[in-house]
C-alpha positions as CSV (number, residue, x, y, z in Angstrom):
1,X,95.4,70.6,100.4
2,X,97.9,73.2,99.6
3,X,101.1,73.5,101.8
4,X,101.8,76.8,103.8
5,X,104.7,77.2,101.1
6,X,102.5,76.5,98.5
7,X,99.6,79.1,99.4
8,X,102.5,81.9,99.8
9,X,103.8,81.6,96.1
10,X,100.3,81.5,94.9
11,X,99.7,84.5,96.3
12,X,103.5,86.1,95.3
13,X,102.4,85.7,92.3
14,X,98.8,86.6,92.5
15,X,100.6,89.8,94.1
16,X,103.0,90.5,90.7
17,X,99.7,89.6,88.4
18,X,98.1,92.9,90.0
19,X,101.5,94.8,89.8
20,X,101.2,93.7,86.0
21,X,98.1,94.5,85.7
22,X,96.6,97.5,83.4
23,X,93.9,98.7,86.4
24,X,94.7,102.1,88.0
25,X,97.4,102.4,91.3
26,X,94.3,102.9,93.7
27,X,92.8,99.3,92.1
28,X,96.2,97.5,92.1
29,X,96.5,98.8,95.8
30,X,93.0,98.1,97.1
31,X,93.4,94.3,95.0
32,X,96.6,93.9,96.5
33,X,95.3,94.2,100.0
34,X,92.8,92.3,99.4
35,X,93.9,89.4,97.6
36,X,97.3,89.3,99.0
37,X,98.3,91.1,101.7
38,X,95.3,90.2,104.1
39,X,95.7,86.4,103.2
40,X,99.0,85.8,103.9
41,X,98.5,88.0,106.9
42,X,95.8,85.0,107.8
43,X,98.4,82.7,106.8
44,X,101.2,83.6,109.4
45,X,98.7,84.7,112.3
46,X,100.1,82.0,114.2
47,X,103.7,84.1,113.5
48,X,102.1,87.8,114.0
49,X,100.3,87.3,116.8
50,X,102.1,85.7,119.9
51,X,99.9,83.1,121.7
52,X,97.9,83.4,125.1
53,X,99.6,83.1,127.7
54,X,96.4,82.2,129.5
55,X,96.9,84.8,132.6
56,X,94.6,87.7,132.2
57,X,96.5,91.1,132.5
């Protein structure tokens, strides 16, 4: 299995692929989301979101 490290340079450079890429702005932006943005999002919840406390508010 893939290191944290490992996953977010995969997706760097999945993220410079699209930049590369020939589609139009509104494809590079909707793959870029998609592919990149929303999976290291998932990789770093643990750093985004801060964890329950366990009281209820």
């Amino acid at each position: 299995m893939a290191t944290k490290l490992e996953l977010e340079e995969y997706l760097y450079r999945r993220a410079i692929d699209i930049i590369e890429s020939a589609d139009t702005d509104d494809d590079k932006e909707k793959l870029l989301f998609l592919e990149v943005w929303i999976p290291l999002a998932d990789l770093y919840k643990d750093k985004l979101i801060p964890p329950s406390s366990g009281e209820n508010a």
